[in-house]
KEVEX-414344 format. One record per residue (C-alpha): chain; x negated, y negated, z; residue number from 0. Coordinates in steps of 0.1 Angstrom, whole numbers. Example, Ala and Ser with C-alpha at 12.3 -4.5 7.8 and 13.67 -1.06 7.14 Angstrom:
NODE   cadena      c1      c2      c3   num
NODE        A    -123      45      78     0
NODE        A    -137      11      71     1
END
This chain:
NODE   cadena      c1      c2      c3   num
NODE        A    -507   -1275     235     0
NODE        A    -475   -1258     234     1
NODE        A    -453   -1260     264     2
NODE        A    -422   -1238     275     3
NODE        A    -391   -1255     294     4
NODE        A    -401   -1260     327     5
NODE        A    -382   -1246     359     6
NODE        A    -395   -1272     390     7
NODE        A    -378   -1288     416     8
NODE        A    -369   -1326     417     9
NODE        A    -396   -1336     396    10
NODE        A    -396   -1327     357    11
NODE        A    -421   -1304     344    12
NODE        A    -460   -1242     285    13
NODE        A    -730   -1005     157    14
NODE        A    -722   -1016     191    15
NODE        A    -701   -1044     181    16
NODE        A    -683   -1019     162    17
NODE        A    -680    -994     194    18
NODE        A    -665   -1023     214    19
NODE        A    -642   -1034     189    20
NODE        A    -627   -1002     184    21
NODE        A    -619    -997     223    22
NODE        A    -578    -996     224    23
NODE        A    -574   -1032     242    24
NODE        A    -535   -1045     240    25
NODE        A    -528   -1075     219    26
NODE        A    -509   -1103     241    27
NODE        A    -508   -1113     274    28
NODE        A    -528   -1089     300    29
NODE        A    -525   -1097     337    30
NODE        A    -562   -1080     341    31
NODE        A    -578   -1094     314    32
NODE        A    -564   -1129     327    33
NODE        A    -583   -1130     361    34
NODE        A    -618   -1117     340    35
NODE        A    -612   -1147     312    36
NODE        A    -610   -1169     346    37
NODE        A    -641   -1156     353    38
NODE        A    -662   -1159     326    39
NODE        A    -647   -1178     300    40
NODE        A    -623   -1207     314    41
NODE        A    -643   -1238     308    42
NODE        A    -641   -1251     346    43
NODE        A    -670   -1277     348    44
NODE        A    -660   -1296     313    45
NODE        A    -621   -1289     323    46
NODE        A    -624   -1311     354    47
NODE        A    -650   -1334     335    48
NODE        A    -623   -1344     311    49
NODE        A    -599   -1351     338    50
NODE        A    -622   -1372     359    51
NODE        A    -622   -1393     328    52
NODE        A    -656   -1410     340    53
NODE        A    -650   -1413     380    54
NODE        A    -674   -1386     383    55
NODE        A    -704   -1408     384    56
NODE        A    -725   -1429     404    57
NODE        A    -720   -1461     384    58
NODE        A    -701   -1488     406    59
NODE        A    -666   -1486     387    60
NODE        A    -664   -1451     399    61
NODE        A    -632   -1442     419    62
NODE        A    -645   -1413     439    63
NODE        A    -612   -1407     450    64
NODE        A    -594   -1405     413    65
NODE        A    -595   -1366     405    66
NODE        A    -589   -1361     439    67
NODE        A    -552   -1376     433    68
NODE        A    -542   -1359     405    69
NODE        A    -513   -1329     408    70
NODE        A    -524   -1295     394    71
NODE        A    -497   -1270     389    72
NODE        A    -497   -1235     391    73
NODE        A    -473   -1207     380    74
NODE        A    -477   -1174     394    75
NODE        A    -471   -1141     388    76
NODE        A    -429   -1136     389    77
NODE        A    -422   -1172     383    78
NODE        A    -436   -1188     414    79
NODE        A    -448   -1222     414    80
NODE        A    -473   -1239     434    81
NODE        A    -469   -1277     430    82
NODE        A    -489   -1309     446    83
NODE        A    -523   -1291     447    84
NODE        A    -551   -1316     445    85
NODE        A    -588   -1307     445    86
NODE        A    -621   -1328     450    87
NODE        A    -648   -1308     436    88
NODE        A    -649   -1290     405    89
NODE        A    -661   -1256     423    90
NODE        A    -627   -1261     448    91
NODE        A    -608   -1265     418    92
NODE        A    -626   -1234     401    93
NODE        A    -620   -1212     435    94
NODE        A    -587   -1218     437    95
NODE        A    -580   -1211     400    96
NODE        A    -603   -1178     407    97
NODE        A    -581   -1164     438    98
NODE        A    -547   -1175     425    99
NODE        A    -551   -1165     388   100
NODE        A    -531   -1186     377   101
NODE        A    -504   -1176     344   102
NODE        A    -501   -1212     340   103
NODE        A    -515   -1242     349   104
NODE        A    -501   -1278     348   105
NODE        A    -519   -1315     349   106
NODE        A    -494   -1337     366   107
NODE        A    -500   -1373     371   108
NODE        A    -521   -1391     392   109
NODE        A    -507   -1404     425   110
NODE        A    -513   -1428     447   111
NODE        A    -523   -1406     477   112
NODE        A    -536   -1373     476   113
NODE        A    -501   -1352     469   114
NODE        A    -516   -1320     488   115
NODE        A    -509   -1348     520   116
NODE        A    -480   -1368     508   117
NODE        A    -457   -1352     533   118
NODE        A    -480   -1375     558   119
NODE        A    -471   -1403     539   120
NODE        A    -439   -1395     537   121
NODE        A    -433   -1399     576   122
NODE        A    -450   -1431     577   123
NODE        A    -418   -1443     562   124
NODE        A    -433   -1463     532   125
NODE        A    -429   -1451     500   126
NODE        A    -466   -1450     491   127
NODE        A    -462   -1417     474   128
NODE        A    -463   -1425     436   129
NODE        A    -472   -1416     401   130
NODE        A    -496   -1445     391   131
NODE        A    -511   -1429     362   132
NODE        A    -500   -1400     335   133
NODE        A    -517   -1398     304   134
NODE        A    -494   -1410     272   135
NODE        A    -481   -1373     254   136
NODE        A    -462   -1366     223   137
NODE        A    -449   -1330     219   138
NODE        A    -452   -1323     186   139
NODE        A    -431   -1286     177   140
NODE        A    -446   -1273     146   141
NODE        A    -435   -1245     120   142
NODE        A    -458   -1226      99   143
NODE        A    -433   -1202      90   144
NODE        A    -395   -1191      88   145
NODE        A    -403   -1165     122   146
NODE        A    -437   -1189     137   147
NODE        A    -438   -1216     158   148
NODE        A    -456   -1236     180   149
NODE        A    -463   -1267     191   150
NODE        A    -488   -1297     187   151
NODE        A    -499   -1324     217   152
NODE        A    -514   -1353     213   153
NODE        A    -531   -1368     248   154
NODE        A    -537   -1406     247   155
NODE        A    -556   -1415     277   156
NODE        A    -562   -1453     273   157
NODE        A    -530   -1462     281   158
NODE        A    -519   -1439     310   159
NODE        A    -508   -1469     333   160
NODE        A    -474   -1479     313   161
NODE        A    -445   -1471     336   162
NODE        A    -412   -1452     323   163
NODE        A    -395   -1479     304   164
NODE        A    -430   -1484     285   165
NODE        A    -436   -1450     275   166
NODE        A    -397   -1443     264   167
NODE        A    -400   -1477     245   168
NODE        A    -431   -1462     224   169
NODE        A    -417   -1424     220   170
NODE        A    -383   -1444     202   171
NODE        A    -404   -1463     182   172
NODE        A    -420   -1430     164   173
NODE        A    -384   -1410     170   174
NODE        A    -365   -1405     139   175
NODE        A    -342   -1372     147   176
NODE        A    -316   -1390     161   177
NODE        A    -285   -1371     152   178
NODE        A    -267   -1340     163   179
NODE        A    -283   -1309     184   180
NODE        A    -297   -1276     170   181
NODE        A    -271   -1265     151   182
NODE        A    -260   -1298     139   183
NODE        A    -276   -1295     100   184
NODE        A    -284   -1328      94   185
NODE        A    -311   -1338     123   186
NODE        A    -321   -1374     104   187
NODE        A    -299   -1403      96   188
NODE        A    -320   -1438      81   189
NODE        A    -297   -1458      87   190
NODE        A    -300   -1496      76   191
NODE        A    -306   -1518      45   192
NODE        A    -338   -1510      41   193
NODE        A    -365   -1489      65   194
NODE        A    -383   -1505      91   195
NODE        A    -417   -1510      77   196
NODE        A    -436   -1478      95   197
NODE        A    -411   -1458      82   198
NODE        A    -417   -1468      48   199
NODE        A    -454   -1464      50   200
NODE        A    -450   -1432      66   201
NODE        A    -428   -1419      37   202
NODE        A    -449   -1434       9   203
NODE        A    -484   -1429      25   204
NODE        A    -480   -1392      36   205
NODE        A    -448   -1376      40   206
NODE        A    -434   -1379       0   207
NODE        A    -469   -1367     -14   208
NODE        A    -470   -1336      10   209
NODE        A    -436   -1327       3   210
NODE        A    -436   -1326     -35   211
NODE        A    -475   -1313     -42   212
NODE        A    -476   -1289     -12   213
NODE        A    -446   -1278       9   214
NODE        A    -423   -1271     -24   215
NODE        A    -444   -1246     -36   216
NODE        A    -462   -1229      -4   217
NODE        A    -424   -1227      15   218
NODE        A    -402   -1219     -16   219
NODE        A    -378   -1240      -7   220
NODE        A    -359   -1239     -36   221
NODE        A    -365   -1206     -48   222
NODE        A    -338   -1188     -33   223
NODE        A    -305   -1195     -25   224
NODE        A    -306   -1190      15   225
NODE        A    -334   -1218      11   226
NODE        A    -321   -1248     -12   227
NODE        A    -283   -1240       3   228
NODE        A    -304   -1255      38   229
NODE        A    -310   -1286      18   230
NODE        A    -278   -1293      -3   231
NODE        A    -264   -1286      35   232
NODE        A    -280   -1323      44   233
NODE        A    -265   -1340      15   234
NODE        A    -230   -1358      32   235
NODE        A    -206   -1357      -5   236
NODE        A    -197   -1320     -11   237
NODE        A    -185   -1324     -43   238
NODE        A    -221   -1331     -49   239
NODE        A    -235   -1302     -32   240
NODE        A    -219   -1279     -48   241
NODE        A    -222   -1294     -78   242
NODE        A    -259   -1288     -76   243
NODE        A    -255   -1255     -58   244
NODE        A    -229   -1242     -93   245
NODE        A    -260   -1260    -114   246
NODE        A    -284   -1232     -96   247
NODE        A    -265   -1208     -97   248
NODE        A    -258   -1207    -129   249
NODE        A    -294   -1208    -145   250
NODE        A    -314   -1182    -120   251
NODE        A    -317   -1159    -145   252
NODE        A    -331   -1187    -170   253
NODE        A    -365   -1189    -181   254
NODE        A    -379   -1211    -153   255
NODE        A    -407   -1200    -141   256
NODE        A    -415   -1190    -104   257
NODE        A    -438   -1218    -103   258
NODE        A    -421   -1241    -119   259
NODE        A    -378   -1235    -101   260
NODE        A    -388   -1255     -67   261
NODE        A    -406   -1285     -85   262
NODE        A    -378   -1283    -110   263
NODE        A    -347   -1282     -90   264
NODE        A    -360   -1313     -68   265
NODE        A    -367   -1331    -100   266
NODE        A    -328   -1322    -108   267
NODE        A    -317   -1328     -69   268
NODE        A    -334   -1366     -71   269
NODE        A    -319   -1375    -105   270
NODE        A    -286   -1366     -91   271
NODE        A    -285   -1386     -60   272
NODE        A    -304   -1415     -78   273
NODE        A    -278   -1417    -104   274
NODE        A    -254   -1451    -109   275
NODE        A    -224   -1431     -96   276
NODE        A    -240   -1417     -64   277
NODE        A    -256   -1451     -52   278
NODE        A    -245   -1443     -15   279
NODE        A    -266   -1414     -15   280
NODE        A    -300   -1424     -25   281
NODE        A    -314   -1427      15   282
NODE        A    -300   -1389      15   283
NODE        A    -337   -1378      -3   284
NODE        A    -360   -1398      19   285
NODE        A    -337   -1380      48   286
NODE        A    -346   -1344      33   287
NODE        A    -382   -1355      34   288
NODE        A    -383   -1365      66   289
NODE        A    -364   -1338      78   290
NODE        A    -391   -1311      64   291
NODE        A    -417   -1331      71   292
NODE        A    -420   -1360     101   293
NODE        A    -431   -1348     130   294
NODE        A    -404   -1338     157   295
NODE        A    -415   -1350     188   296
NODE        A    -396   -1340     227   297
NODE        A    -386   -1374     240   298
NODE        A    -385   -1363     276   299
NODE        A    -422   -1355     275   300
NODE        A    -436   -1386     268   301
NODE        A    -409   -1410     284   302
NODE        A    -414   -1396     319   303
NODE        A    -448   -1405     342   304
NODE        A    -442   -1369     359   305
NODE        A    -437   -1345     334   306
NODE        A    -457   -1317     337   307
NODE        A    -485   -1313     309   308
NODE        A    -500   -1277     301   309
NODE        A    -535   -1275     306   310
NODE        A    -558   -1270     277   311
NODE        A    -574   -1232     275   312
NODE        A    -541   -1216     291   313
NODE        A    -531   -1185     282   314
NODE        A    -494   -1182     265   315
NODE        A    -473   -1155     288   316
NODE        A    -461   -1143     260   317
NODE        A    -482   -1141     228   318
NODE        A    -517   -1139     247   319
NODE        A    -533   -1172     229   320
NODE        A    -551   -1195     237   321
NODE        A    -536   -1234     240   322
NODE        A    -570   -1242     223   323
NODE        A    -580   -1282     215   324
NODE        A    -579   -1294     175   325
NODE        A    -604   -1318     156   326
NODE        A    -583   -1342     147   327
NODE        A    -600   -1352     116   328
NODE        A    -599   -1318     105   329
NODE        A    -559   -1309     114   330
NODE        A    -553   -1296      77   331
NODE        A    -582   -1271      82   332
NODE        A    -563   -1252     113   333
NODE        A    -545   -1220     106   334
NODE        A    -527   -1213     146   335
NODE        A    -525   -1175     131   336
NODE        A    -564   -1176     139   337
NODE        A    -562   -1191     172   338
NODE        A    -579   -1165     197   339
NODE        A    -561   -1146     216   340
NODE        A    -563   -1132     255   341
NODE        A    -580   -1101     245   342
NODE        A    -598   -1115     216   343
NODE        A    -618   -1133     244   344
NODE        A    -627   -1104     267   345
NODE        A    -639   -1083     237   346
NODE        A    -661   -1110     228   347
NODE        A    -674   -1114     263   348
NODE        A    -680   -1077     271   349
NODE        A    -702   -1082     235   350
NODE        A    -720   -1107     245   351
NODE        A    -725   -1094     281   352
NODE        A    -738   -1060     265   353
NODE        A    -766   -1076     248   354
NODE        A    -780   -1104     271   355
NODE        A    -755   -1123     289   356
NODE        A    -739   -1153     296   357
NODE        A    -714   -1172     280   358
NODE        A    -733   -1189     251   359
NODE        A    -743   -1160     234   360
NODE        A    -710   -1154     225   361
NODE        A    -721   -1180     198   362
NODE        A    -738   -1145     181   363
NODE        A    -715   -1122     185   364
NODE        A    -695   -1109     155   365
NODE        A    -658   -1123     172   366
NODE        A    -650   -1152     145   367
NODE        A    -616   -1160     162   368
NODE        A    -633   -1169     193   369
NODE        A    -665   -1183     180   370
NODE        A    -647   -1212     162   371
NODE        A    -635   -1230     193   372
NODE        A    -665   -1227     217   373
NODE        A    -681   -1257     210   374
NODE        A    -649   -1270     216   375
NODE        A    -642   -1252     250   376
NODE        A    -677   -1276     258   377
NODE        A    -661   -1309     252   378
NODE        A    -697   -1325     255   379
NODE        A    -703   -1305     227   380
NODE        A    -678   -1318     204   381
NODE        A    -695   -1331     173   382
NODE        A    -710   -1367     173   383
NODE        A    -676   -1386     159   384
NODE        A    -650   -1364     186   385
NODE        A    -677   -1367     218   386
NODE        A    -658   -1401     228   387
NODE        A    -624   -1391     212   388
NODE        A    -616   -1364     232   389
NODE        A    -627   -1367     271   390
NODE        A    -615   -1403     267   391
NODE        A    -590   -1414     241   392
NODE        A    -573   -1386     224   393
NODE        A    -570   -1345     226   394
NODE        A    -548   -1329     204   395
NODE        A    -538   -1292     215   396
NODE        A    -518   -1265     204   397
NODE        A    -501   -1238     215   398
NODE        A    -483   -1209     198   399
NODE        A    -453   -1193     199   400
NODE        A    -439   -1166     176   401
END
């Protein structure tokens, strides 16, 4: 689920078918159209399901009180923010969300008390007012494209208790960009004898093969100057770097192929660095693999217990999609230019309203980009092998941004 710098306060914090399709609706993010898609699309009753993470029973392990303690943030219309609201039924939850329509809406952690009455606590003079649980997130940013963006997040609930020190110690294990800032060129440095042993299954069990037989050819990274100068730009000997770059150069106008120039030209770029006289520069092609292809996570997301999370099935201010849940045994199947967007959804809904009504008959209606994710809006609809992945282990979201 994608996710845009928070601004908070102390705490840290993204026939007739064809009539109706043919209305002039704007593309993007719609003020009106948001307050409708509250109405008649946002998927309260499974939203706050999810979140109650089983306390919404009658078995004896239930903690009636759980959901009731857990932050929602909301961002308003001009940037204002509503922080520390709790609710205790789904339909308060869903009235709220109705009267304030919401632009954004954030899952903080779970307190202690009920943060809607901490400021009670707070004169008691005890410091009883505490994050106790936070579900485990890695901020994944994504790029699909040279000009498209987004981001990834993956939700693991069965550990939400680890404190700070816990969560930052996991984040660092998985963290490989380590060096310089954004417009530092080289972002990875593996440093070391030899790799610690997840890196090295990492490299040979996934990010190697999906380098070399699929993001060569779809990106062109070598096809072009502007593109291969980016990766002789994370090779540290210059004599070298040019020396390749000269190579290039030289033989554009030879008779490789189109097909054949990126395969070719990393062929030539790993002979080069894995050659006798360049010995110190063999790690430098595991670092341009990693660079293109591990995933780049925001550390401050998942080392902090209070970081704000973006709520699934929020609208992006900007582009009008939908921050829309993933299978995540089908990630290679997603394409985020598909993901619905804003208006996407009240098309499909005036459809589906025009013939009988009510939100499951959107399941008929000729709206593809919207049909595709509403068995997942009803997470007790997901297929048989996600129904206990994703209300209770794992939910991978995205978000994007162009």
């Amino acid at each position: 689920m994608a996710r845009e710098d928070e601004k908070a306060d102390a705490m840290e914090i993204d026939g007739q078918h064809q009539q109706v399709a043919n209305t002039a609706i704007p593309d993007g993010f719609n003020a009106d159209y948001l307050r409708i898609y509250y109405g008649k699309l946002f998927p309260h009753v499974d939203f706050f399901k999810w979140l109650s993470y089983g306390n919404d029973g009658k078995h004896p392990g239930c903690d009636q009180l759980y959901v009731g303690r857990r932050e929602f943030s909301f961002t308003l219309e001009n940037d204002i923010y509503v922080r520390f609201q709790s609710f205790d039924s789904v339909a308060e939850m869903e009235n709220s969300i109705k009267e304030k329509c919401p632009f954004k809406i954030d899952i903080g952690p779970v307190y202690s008390v009920d943060p809607a009455k901490r400021h009670a606590y707070a004169q008691s003079g005890n410091n009883v007012f505490v994050p106790v649980e936070r579900e485990l997130i890695f901020d994944i940013m994504i790029l699909v494209s040279i000009t498209y963006c987004g981001y990834i997040v993956v939700v693991v609930v069965s550990i939400a208790g680890l404190n700070n020190e816990q969560r930052a110690a996991i984040a660092d294990y998985f963290r490989v960009y380590k060096v310089g800032g954004e417009n530092t060129m080289k972002k990875v440095s593996l440093t070391g004898a030899v790799l610690h042993p997840f890196l090295v299954r990492s490299y040979i069990d996934v990010l190697k093969g999906f380098f070399e037989d699929k993001l060569l050819l779809s990106q062109q990274l070598f096809a072009s100057e502007e593109r291969y100068q980016k990766i002789l730009d994370l090779i540290p000997d210059e004599n070298v770097a040019s020396e390749l770059h000269d190579k290039w150069q030289g033989n554009r106008r030879s008779s490789i192929s189109k097909e054949d120039v990126n395969a070719t030209r990393w062929e030539q770029l790993k002979s080069t660095l894995q050659s006798g006289k360049h010995k110190g520069l063999r790690r430098c092609i595991e670092e341009i693999v990693f660079s293109y292809t591990y995933p780049r996570l925001d550390m401050e997301v998942s080392k902090h217990m209070n970081h704000l999370l973006k709520a699934p099935f929020c609208i992006h201010p900007k582009t009008g999609r939908v921050c829309v849940p993933i299978d995540p045994n089908n990630c290679d199947d997603f394409d985020p230019t598909t993901v619905p967007t804003l208006s996407q959804g009240i098309v499909s809904a005036t459809i589906a309203e025009s013939l009988q009504g009510g939100i499951r008959k959107l399941i008929q209606c000729q709206a593809p980009a919207v049909q595709e994710y509403l068995d997942l809006v009803k997470f007790t609809q997901l297929p048989a092998d996600l129904t206990n992945l994703v209300p209770h282990e794992k939910l991978l979201l995205h978000e994007t941004n162009h």
